[in-house]
N, C-alpha and C positions, 0 to 999 in steps of 0.2 A: 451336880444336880441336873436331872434330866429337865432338859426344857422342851414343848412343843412345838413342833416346825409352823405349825399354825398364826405363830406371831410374823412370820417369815412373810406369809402368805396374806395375812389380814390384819395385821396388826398397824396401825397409822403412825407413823413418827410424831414422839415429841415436837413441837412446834408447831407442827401444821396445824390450821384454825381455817375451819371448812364456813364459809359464809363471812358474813361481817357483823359487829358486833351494832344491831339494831336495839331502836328500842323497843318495849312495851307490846306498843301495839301495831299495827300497818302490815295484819300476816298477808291478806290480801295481795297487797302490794309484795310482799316476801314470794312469795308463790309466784305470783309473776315473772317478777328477779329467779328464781329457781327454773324455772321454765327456758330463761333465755341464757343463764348459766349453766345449764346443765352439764356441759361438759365438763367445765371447772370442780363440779361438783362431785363427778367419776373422778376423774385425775388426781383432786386435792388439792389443786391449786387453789392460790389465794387471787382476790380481787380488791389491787392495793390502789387507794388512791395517787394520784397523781404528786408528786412531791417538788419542791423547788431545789435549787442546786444548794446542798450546805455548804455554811461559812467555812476558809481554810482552817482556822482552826478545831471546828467541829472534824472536819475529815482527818485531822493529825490524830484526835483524841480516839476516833471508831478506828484507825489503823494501826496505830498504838494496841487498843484494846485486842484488837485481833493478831496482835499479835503474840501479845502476852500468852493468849489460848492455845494458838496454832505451837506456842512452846511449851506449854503446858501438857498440852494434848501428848504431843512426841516424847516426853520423857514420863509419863505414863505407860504409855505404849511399851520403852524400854525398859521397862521396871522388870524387876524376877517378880515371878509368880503366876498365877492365871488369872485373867478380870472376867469376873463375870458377864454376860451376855449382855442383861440390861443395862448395866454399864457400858459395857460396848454401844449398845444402841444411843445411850444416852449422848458419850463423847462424838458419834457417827452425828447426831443430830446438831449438836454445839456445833463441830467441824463443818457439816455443811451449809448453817448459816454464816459462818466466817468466810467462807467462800462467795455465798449468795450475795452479801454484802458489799465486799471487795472486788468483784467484778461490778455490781449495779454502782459503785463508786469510783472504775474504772472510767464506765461505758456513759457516767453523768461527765466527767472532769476532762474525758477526751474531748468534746466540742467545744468547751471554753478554752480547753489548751489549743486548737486549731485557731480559735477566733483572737488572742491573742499571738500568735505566729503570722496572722493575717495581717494584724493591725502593724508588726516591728515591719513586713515587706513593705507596706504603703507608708512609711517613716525612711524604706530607704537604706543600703548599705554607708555609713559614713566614710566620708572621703580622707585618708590622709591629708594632713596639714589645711586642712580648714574646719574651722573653727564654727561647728552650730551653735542654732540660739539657742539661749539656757531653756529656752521654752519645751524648746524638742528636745535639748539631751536631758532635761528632766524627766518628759513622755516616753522617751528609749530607755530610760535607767528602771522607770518603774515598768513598763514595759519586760524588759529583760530579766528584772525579779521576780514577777509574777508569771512568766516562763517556764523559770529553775522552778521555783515552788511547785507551781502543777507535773511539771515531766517527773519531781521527785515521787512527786505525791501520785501520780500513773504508773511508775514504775514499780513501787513500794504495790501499789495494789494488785496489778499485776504479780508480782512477784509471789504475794500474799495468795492468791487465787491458785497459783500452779501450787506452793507449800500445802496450803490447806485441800485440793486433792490430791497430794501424792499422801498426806496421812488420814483421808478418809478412804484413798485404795489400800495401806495398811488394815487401818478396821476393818476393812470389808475383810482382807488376807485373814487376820486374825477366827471373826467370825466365821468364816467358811470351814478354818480347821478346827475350829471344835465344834461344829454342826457337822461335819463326816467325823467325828471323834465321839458325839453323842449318839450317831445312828448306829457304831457299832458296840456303845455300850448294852449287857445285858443284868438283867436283875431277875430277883424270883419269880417264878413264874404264878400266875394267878392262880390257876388250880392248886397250886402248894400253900399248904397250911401256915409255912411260917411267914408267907406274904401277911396276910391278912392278921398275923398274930402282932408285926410290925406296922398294920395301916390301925391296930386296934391302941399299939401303943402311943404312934403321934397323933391320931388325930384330935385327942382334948388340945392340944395344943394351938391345933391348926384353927379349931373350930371357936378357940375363946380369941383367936386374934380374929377372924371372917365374924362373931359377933361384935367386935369393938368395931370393927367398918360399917356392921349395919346399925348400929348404935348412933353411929356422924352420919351416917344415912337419915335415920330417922329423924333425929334432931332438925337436919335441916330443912326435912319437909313440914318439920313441927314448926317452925321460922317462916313458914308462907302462910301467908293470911288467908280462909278458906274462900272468900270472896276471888281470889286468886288464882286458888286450886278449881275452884266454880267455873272461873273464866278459861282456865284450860281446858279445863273437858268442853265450854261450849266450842270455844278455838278448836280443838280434834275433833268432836261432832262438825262444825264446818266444814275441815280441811276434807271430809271423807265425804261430804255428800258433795263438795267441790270438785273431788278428786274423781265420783258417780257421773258429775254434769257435764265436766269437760272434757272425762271420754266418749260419752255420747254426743259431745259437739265437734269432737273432733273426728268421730264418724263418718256425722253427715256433712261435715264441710271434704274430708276428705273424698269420699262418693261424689259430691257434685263440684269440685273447685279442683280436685289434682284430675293431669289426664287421662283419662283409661289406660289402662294394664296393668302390671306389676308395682309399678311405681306407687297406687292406692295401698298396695298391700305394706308395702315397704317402708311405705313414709307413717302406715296408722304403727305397723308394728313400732316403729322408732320412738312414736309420740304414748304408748302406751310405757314402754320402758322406761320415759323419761318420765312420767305422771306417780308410777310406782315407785322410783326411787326419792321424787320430790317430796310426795307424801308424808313417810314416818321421818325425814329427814326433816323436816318443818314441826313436823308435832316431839321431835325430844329436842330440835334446838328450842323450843318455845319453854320444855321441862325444863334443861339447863337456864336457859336465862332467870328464872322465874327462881329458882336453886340457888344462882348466883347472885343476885339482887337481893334477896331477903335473907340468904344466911350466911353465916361462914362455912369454908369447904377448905378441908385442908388439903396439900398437895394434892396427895395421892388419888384421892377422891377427884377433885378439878380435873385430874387428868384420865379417871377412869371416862367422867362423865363426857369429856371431850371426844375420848377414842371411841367413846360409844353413839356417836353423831356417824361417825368415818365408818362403822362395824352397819349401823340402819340402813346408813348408804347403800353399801357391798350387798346388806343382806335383800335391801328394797330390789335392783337390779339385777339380782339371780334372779327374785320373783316375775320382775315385770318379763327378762330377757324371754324367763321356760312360758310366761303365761303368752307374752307375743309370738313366738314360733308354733307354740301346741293349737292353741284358739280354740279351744275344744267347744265353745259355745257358736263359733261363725266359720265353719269348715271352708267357706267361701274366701275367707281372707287367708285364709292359712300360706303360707311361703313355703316353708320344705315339703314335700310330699310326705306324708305323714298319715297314712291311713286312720280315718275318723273310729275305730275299734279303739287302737292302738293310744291318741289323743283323750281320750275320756276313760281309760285306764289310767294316764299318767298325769290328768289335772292335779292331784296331789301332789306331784314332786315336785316341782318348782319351787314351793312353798315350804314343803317340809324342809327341802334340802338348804333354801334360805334361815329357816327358824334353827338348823342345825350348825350353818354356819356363824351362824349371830351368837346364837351359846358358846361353840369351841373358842371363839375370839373371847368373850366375854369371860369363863371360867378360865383360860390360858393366862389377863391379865388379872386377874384376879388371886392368881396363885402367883404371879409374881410380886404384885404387887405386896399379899402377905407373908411374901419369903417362905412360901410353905416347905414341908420338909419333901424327902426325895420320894418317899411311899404315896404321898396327898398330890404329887405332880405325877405319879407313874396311873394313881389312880384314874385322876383327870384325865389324865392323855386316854387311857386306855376306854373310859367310857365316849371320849369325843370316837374316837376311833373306830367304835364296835357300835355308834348309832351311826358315823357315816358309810361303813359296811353295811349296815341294815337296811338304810335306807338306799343308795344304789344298787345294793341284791336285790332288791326289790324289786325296783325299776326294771333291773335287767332279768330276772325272771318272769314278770308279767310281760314284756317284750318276747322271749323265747317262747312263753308259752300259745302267747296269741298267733305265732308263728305256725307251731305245732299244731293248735285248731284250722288253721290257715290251711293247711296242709290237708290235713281230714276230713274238713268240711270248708269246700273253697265256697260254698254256695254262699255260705251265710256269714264267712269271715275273707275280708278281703287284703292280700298281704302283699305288695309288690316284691320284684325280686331284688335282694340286698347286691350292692354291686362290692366288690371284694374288699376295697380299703375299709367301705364300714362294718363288713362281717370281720375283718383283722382286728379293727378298732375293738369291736364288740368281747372278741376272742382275746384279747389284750386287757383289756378291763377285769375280767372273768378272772382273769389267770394274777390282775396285781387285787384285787379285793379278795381272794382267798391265801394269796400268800401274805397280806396285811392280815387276815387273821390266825395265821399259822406263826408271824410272827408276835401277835399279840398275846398268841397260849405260852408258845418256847421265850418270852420273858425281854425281847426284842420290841420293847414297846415304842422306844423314839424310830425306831425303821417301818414298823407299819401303820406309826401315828401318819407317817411323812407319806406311806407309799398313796394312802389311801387319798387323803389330801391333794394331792400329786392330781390323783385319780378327779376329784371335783375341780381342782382348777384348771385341769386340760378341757374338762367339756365345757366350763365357761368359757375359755377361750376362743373355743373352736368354735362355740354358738355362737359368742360374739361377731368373731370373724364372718363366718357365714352371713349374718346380719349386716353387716357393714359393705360385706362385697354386693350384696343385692342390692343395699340401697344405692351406694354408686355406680353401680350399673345401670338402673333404673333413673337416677336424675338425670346421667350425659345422653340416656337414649330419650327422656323424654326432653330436655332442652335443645342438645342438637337435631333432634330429628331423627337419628339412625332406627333402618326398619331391619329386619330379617328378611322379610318377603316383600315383592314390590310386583304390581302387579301391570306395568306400562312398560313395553320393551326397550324404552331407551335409558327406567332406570337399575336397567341391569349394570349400567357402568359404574364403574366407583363415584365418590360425590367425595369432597371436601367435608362437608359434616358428619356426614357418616364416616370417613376416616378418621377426622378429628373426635369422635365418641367414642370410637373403637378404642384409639391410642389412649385417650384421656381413661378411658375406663381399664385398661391394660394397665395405667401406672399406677390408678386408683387401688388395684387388684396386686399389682405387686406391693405396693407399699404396705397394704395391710396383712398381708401373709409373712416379711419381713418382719414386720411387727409381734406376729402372732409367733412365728415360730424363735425369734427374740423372749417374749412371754417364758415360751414353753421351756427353751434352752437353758435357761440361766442358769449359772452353776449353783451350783448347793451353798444355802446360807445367803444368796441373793432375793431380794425382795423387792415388789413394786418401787419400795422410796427408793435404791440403789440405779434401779430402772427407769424411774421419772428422773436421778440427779443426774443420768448417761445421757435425757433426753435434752434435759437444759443444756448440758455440756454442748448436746449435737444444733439447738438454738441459738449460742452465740459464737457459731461459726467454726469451720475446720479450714485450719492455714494449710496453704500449697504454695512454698516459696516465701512472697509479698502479698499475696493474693489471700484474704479470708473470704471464705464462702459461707454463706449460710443459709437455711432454706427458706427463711421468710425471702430472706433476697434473691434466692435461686425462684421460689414461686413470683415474686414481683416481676423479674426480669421475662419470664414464660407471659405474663400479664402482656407489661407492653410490647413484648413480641408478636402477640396475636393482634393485641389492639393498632400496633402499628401498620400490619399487614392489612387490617380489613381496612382503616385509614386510606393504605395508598389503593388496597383496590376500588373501594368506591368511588376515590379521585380521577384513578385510571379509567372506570367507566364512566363518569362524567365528560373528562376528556373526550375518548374515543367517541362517545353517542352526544354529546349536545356543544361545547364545545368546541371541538377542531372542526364540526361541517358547520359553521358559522365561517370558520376563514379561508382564504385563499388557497389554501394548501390540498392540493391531490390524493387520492383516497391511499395509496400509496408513503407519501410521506407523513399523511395523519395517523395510520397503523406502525408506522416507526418511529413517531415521536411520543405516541403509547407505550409503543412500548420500551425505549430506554428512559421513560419516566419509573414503571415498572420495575426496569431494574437497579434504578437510583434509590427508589423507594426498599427497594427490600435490603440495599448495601444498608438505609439509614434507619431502616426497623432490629437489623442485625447492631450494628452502636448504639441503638438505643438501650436495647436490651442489654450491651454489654456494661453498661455503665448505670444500667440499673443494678445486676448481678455485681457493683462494684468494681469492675474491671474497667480502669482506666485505656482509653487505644493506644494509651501507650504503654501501655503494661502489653498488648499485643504485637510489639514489636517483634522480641524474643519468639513467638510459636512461628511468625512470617518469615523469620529469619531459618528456624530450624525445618521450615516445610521447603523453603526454597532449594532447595536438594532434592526433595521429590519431585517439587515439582516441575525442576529442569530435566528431571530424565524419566520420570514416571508418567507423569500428568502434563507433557510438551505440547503433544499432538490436542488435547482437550485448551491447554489455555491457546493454543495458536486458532486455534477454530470459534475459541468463543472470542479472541480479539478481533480473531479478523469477520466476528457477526456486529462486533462495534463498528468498526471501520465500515463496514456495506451499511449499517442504519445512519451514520454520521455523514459518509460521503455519497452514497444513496448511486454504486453504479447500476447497481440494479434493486429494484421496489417492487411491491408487492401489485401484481398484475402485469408486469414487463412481459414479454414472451423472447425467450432468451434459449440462446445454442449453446452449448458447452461440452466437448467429444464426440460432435455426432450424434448429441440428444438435444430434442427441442422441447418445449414445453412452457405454462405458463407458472409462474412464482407464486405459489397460492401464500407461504406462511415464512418468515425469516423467521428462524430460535435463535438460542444461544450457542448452541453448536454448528444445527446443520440447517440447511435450506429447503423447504419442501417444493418441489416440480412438481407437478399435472403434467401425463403424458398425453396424446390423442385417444389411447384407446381407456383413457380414464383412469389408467392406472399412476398411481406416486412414487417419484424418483426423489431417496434422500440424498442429499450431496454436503457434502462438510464444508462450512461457508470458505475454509482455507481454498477450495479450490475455487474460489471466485476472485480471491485477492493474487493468485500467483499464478493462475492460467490464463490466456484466452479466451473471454468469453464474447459472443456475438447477441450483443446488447438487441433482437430487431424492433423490439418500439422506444427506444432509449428516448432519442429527440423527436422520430417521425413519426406518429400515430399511425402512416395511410402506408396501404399493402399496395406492391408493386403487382400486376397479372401480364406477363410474357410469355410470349409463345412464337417459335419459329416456324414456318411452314414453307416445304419445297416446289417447287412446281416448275413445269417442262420449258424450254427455252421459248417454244411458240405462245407462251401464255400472255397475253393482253395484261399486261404488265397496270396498267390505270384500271382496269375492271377492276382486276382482282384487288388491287389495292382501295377503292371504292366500296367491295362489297365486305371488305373483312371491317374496314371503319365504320359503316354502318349496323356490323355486328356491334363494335363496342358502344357506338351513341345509343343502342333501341336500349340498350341490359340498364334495369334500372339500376343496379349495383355502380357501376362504373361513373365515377366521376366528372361532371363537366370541367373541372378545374383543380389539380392539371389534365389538359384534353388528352385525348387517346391518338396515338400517333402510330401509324405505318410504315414502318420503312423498308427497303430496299437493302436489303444488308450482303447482297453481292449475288456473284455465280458462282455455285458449285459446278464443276464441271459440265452435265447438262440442264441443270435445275435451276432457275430463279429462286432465292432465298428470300421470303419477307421475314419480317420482324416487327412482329405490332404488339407495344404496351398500353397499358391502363392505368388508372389506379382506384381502386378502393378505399372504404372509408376505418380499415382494420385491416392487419395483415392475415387476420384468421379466416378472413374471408378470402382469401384470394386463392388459394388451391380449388374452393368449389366456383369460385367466378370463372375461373380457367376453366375450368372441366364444362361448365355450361355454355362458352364462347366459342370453344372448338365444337363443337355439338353444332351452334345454331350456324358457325363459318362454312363446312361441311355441308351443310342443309343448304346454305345461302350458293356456294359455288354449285353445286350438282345444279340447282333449278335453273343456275344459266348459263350450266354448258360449257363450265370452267373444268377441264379434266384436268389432276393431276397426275395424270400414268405419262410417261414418255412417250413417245410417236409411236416406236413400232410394239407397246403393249396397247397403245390404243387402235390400230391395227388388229390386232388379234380378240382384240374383244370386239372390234365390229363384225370380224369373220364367223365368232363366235354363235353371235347373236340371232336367233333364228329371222 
């Protein structure tokens, strides 16, 4: 029997129960709850109350019971013969609440088993030959049985978790090969008479079992009292001018309360899609409850009426998704570019293509559910098929043609240019909705039931996506701050939040395109529930070694990684500005005890995080052990440079402001890092030096201990020179220079004869060594000035001769 891939695609697994089982009345309140579930609500996930730890023998009896299944299941499975689809789905559905279970009974009993392991350590290893009190060896004995019991009963569930999916990877195997075994079955072709000579002869059949379902149909709305049915229709008149209100309230809270740009768009679009799916989602659970309180319903019916809560959903959020993206009434808010022509041609589809998917789910269980024959399933497929062909031909010919006037008359039709992947997209659509009905004529109805289908779940997708990367993009740029354009030249440089919105919005961006094209990939015969049970797989974590990962705890650990770092930064500038210039400490050593707080603080935001991520630092032993090979011959020269920036912040031979020599370079120490050193040279330029060459060369520390700059200078002069003058008038240079020091005094000395020259030697000192090359330059200037006025020559005798002769 042909089946439709449609249940593939839309069809909700047995079990799942979309909401909570409310009463009567408090839709109000329901809607709210909808509002802030919504996600739950897309997904399928349920919203279970909070549960205490069951008794051990409850947990023997649910483990027991699943297990009985999980063997039941498997020689099933083995049997000759073929099992039917829904079967399949049925046992797929049993098998992975057996799983569901037995993990949530792992994941409860693991922390009592820790907290008893806790309590036998603080009891103590017992000592050979002595004798404890009966007190404690009676607390160790039940201790040590209520041990065994739980690790059995862990491991049993455990055990049960990996059995029960390796046989719902079987089902899925199963289903897969006969869904590519039903796409290449063919049957008569619809234009051939004896099709229809055979849809002519089951369908009494078909139609007196589809009239006994509407029969328990009708019955049971006959069972609701009209005071009932009264209150329903005022509940959906409510829910819909609710549904009127709180779009227009979320309007204008969005225009005046979210920031300017994109983000107004992105966030109304989001809350419009979650309003349209809330909507019919509230008004048939409200039908079902009312159905199920006042009548009987038998299976099959209960569970139509169930998947048809999960089908409103699907079918609500095609609507809200096409009417948020198109906006054909407020061009302003619109997100994709979308020409306003284009937009109010295609307000229909959203809708249509919704009410189309809502029926193929609907007719798809419907026909199985009445076991119909294989002519009444080829028929069905074939009309779900040939109206979702009509309706995306549609679409996509009002789309070429507006193109077309676009082209002819640019004045009064406006068309941007398609960039190629959507013209491929477009060309690709074209090309599988005409070979969906080329296979629908030649009798290949499950291949172009599927291709066409195919066809509408990839553009949900892909809108989806697109919706989601905007809006994450648009929250990290309006929370962190990140601009495109900045209009002050110094924030041309990068910025920490703006890095941080980029990256965050990067992963935001990757993880939903992995997702999406996960969506699109899925092998044949795989469906959402198979997709959400790989995701739960991927939520209680992937082992590496000893090590489970998982992403709530890989996202926790990124938490306090961030919070730990802004932590120590604010600390740090506390420190640095208010703080260290309270104490005693030199500007010098209060920039290096910032900064190895700094780097204390990011070792202990890196452990914090590891040990949120669950990785014990002793589980990091092993990666430090197998890096230590790199990093003795790789990475030597970087760890030898960042120790030795420890050792200069700890032992302080030189600090920030020293003016220090090192090779015949001088310069002031503007910055220690963790590598290298930053110098200031005279002519303003910076000299990087790797702190290693501070620890293993010579360096000339000059303000280490002496703040004060020395100023010396020798000066020659002829042997006839009045030896006390001259030394008289060069001291009087340095007393008058306001620079020069009274203490220590300026001294002159006599530093010997050069052959015919008297040598002085007269020092100073200064209140900086920086000053002291322009003190010098200024002293000999005024010594110079001071000798000539009295007559002090420094030339020898017979140049001073010669420039008398000179002289007119």
């Amino acid at each position: 029997m042909i089946r439709s891939p449609s249940r593939i695609l839309f069809a909700q697994p047995r079990g799942e129960r979309i909401g909570a089982q409310a009463g009567r009345g408090g839709f109000l309140v329901a809607w709210l709850l909808g509002l802030m579930l919504c996600a739950a609500l897309l997904s399928g996930t349920q919203v279970l109350a909070a549960q205490v730890n069951p008794e051990p023998a409850e947990v023997q009896r649910t483990l027991d019971a699943a297990r009985v299944q999980v063997d039941k299941t498997r020689k099933l499975l083995q049997a000759d013969g073929p099992i039917p689809d829904a079967e399949l789905i049925r046992l797929r559905d049993e098998i992975q609440s057996v799983r569901a279970d037995a993990g949530g009974l792992a994941d409860k009993l693991e922390p009592e088993l820790a907290g008893v392991q806790a309590r036998l350590q603080e009891l103590g290893t017992p000592v050979p030959g002595v004798v404890e009190a009966a007190d404690i060896a009676e607390r160790r004995a039940q201790l040590e049985k209520a041990r065994g019991a739980l690790d059995g009963q862990v491991k049993l569930a455990r055990l049960l978790a990996v059995e029960s999916g390796q046989v719902s990877a079987d089902i899925l195997a199963l289903r897969r090969q006969g869904f590519q075994a039903r796409l290449g079955e063919r049957t008569a072709s619809v234009l051939n008479d004896r099709f229809w000579r055979d849809v002519r002869a089951e369908m009494p059949a078909d139609t007196s079992r589809l009239a006994l379902l509407a029969g328990q149909l009708r019955q049971a709305a006959a069972g609701v009292p009209a005071a009932m049915w009264l209150a329903l229709a005022l509940v959906t008149l409510a829910l819909v001018v609710i549904r009127i209100w709180l779009g227009r309230i979320f309007l204008r809270l969005t225009a005046s309360r979210v920031p300017a740009g994109r983000l107004r768009r992105s966030f109304y679009a989001v809350a419009v899609v979650v309003l349209t799916v809330v909507t019919p989602v509230l008004i048939a659970q409200s039908v079902h409850f009312a159905l199920h309180d006042n009548a009987p319903l038998s299976e099959i019916m209960g569970d139509l009426l169930k998947g048809m809560v999960g089908a409103l959903a699907f079918g609500g959020y095609v609507a809200g998704l096409g009417q948020a993206l198109l906006s054909p009434d407020r061009p302003s808010w619109r997100l994709p570019p979308v020409p306003d022509q284009l937009a109010l041609r295609l307000r229909w589809f959203p809708w249509l293509l919704a009410v189309v998917l809502v029926l193929a789910w609907l007719v798809d269980q419907l026909a199985a559910a009445l076991d119909a024959s294989l002519v009444s399933t080829v028929v069905i497929n074939a009309g779900v098929a040939l109206a979702l062909c009509l309706v995306l031909g549609v679409a996509l010919w009002r789309g070429e043609r507006l193109r077309r006037l676009a082209r002819r008359d640019p004045e009064h039709f406006s068309m941007p240019a398609q960039p190629w992947w959507l013209s491929t997209l477009i060309a690709a659509a074209w090309a599988t909705v005409g070979l969906s009905l080329l296979s629908l004529l030649t009798g290949y109805v499950a291949l172009g039931s599927f291709l066409i289908k195919q066809v509408a779940w990839t553009l949900v997708v892909l809108c989806s996506a697109y919706l989601l990367i905007a809006l994450v993009d648009d929250v990290f740029s309006a929370m962190l701050g990140a601009r495109a354009e900045r209009d002050d030249s110094e924030s041309s440089l990068p910025r920490t939040r703006d890095q941080a919105a980029v990256l965050l919005a990067g992963l935001g961006r990757v993880a939903i395109v992995l997702l999406a094209v996960a969506m699109l990939l899925a092998p044949f015969g795989e469906g959402p529930s198979e997709l959400a049970d790989r995701a739960s797989i991927l939520s209680r974590g992937i082992a590496i070694g000893a090590i489970s990962i998982r992403p709530g705890a890989v996202l926790q650990g990124l938490l306090v990684f961030v919070l730990a770092l802004v932590a120590v930064g604010m600390i740090k500038r506390w420190l640095a500005d208010r703080y260290l210039p309270t104490t005693g400490l030199d500007p010098g050593m209060r920039v290096s005890a910032a900064t190895l707080f700094g780097y204390a603080g990011f070792v202990l935001a890196v452990a914090l995080a590891l040990v949120a991520v669950g990785i014990g630092l002793e589980r990091v032993a092993w990666v430090a052990s197998a890096l230590s090979v790199g990093i003795g011959f790789g990475l030597q020269a970087v760890v030898q440079n960042f120790v030795s920036g420890l050792i200069m912040l700890a032992e302080r031979p030189v600090k920030v402001g020293d003016w220090v020599s090192l090779g015949g370079v001088e310069g002031d120490i503007r910055r220690i890092n963790a590598r290298a050193t930053e110098i200031q040279m005279g002519d303003r330029s910076t000299l990087i030096v790797p702190n290693s060459e501070f620890i293993t060369k010579t360096v000339r520390n000059i303000t280490h201990t002496n703040p004060l700059g020395l100023v010396s200078f020798k000066l020659p002069m002829p042997l006839d020179t009045d030896a006390e003058l001259a030394q008289r008038l060069i001291l009087n240079a340095f007393e008058d220079h306001d620079s020069v020091l009274d203490a220590p005094a300026p001294a002159v000395f006599l530093d010997g004869v050069d052959g015919k020259n008297l040598v002085f030697n007269a020092t100073g000192y200064v209140a900086s060594p920086r000053l002291a090359y322009g003190v010098r330059s200024a002293l000999l200037f005024d010594v110079l000035k001071r000798l000539r006025e009295a007559g002090v020559s420094m030339l020898p005798p017979v140049l001073q001769a010669d420039a008398m002769d000179r002289a007119p």
